[in-house]
C-alpha positions as CSV (number, residue, x, y, z in Angstrom):
1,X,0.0,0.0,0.0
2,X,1.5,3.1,-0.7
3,X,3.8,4.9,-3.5
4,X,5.7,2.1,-5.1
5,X,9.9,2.0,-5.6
6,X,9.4,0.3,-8.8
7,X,7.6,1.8,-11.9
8,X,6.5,1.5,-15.2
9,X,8.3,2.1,-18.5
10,X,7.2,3.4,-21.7
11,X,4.1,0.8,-23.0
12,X,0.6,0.0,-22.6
13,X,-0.7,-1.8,-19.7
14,X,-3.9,-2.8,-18.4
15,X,-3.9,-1.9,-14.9
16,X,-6.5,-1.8,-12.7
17,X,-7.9,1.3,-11.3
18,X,-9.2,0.5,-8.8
19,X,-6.1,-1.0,-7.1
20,X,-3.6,1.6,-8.2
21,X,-3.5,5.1,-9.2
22,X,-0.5,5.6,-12.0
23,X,0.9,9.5,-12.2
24,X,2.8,10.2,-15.0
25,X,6.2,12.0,-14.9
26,X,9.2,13.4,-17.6
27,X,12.1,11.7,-17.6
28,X,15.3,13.0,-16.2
29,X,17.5,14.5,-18.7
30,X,21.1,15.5,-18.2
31,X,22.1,17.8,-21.5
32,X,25.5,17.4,-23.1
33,X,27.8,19.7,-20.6
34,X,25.8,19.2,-17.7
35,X,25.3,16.6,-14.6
36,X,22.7,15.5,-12.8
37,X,24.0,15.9,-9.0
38,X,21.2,12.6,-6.8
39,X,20.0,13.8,-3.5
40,X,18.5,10.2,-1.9
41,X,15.0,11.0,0.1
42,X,15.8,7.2,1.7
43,X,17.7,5.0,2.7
44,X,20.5,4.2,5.6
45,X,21.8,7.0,7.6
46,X,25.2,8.5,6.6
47,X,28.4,7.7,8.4
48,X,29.2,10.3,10.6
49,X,31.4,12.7,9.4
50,X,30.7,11.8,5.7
51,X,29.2,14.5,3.7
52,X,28.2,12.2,0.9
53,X,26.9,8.5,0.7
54,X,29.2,5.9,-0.3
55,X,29.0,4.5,-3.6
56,X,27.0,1.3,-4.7
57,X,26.2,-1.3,-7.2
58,X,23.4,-2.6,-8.9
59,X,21.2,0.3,-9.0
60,X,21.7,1.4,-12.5
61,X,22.5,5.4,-12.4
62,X,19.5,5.2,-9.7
63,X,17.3,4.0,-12.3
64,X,16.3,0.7,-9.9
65,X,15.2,2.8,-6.1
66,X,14.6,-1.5,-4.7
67,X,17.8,-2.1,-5.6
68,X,19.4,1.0,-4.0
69,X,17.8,0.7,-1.0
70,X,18.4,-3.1,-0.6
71,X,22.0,-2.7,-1.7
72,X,22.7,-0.7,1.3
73,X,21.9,2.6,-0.4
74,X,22.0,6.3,2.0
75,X,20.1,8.6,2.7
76,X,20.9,12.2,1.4
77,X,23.5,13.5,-1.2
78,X,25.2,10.7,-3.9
79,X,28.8,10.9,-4.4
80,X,28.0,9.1,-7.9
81,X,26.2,11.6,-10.4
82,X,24.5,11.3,-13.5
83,X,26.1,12.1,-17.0
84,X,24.7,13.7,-20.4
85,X,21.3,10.9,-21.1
86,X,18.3,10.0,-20.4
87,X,17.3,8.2,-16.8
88,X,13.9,6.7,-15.5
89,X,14.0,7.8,-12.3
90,X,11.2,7.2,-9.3
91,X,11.6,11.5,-8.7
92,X,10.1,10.6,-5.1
93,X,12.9,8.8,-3.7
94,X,16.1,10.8,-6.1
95,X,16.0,14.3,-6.7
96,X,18.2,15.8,-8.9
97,X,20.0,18.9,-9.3
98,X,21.6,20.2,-12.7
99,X,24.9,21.7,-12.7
100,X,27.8,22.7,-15.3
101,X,30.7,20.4,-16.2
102,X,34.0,22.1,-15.5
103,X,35.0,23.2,-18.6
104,X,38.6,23.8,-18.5
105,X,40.2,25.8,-21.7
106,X,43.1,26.6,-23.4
107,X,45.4,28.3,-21.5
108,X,43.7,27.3,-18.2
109,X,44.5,25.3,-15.2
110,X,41.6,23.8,-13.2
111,X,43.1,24.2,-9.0
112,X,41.2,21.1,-7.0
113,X,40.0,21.3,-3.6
114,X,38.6,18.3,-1.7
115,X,35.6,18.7,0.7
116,X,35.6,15.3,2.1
117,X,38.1,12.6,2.9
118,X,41.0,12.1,5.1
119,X,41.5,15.1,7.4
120,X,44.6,17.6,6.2
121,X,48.3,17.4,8.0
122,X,48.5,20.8,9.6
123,X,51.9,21.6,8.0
124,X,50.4,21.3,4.5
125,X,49.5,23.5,1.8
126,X,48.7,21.2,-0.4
127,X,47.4,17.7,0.1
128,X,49.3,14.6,-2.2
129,X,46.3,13.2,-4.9
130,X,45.7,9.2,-4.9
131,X,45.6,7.7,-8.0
132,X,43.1,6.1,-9.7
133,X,40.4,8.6,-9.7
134,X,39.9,9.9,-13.4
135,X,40.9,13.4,-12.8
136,X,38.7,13.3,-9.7
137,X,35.1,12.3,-11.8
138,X,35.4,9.0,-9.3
139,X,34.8,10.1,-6.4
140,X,34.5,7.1,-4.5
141,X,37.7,5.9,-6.0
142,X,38.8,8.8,-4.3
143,X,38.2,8.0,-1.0
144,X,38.8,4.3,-0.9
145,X,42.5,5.3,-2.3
146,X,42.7,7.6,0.7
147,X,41.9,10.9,-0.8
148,X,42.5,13.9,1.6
149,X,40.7,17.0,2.5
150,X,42.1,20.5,0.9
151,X,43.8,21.6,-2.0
152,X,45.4,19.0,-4.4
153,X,48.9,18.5,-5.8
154,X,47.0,17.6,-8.8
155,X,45.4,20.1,-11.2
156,X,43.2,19.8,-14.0
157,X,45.2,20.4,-17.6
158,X,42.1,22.1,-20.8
159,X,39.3,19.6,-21.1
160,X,35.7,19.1,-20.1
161,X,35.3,17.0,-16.7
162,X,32.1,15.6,-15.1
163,X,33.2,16.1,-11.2
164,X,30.8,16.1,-8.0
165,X,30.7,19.5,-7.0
166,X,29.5,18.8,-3.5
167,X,33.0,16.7,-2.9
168,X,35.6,19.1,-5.3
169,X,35.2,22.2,-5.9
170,X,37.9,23.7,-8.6
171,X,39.0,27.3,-9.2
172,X,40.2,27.8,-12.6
173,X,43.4,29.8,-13.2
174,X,45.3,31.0,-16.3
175,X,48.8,29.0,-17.2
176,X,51.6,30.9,-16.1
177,X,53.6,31.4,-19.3
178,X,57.3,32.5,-19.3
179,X,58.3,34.6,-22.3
180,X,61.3,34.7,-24.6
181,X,64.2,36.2,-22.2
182,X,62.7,35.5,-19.1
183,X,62.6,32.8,-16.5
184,X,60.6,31.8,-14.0
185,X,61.8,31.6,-10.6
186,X,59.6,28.8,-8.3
187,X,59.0,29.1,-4.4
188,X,57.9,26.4,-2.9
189,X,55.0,26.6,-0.5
């Protein structure tokens, strides 16, 4: 009894009114240059001190709520996101907000700071970045590779990248270019 996790696809179906009332609602679509940052209205509480839920399987891009909840699925902001498509999604248990790839140019540097991980050594500036996160659009990867809090050694070289901006946030800078004649003399923070 009750709104229902699973739903119905595009078709016909002979349903019973009587039984169940059927809303109809637009797809979620995620333009080219965009993503589609998932808010969870259920699920399992968030570790504490986590500002995002952890990452799961089987749930396909939060396409399947019954098998995000049973899979362990939390409550509240996704550190997985949705890319440019189209998604069926139940809009009573995911909301989702729309917000610009970072779209780094020619010329540019994209400057990375973490909001979740690891806490930050005191004595550092800048935090060393694990590997294996795709230029920080894995988020989860991330973590489990003991990502830290703060600003990262690694920056983000003229591209497009499709990064969670509730965990990184990234400033964008010109590249500092040394003319004919000239040098460039480095300080290290």
């Amino acid at each position: 009894r009750g709104k229902q996790l699973r739903f119905l696809t595009n078709g016909t179906f002979k349903i019973n009114p009587y039984l169940f009332k059927v809303t109809k609602i637009k797809k979620t679509v995620i333009q080219e240059g965009k993503i589609g940052v998932v808010t969870a209205m259920d699920g399992a509480a968030l570790e504490a001190g986590r500002l995002l839920a952890q990452s799961i399987d089987g749930h396909s891009y939060f396409q399947r709520a019954d098998a995000f909840l049973k899979g362990g699925g939390q409550k509240g902001p996704q550190i997985d996101f949705l890319r440019p498509g189209t998604y069926n999604l139940n809009t009573e248990v995911f909301k989702v907000e729309i917000h610009d790839a970072i779209q780094i140019r020619e010329n540019e540097i994209g400057i990375v700071e973490a909001r979740d991980g690891l806490p930050m050594d005191s004595s550092d500036v800048v935090v060393k970045t694990p590997e294996g996160h795709n230029n920080f659009q894995d988020g989860q990867a991330f973590l489990t590779n003991e990502g830290h809090r703060g600003p990262q050694e690694k920056i983000l070289t003229p591209g497009t990248y499709y990064i969670n901006p509730y965990l990184f946030s990234v400033s964008i800078r010109e590249q500092i270019k040394v003319a004919r004649g000239e040098v460039a003399v480095l300080i290290s923070n």
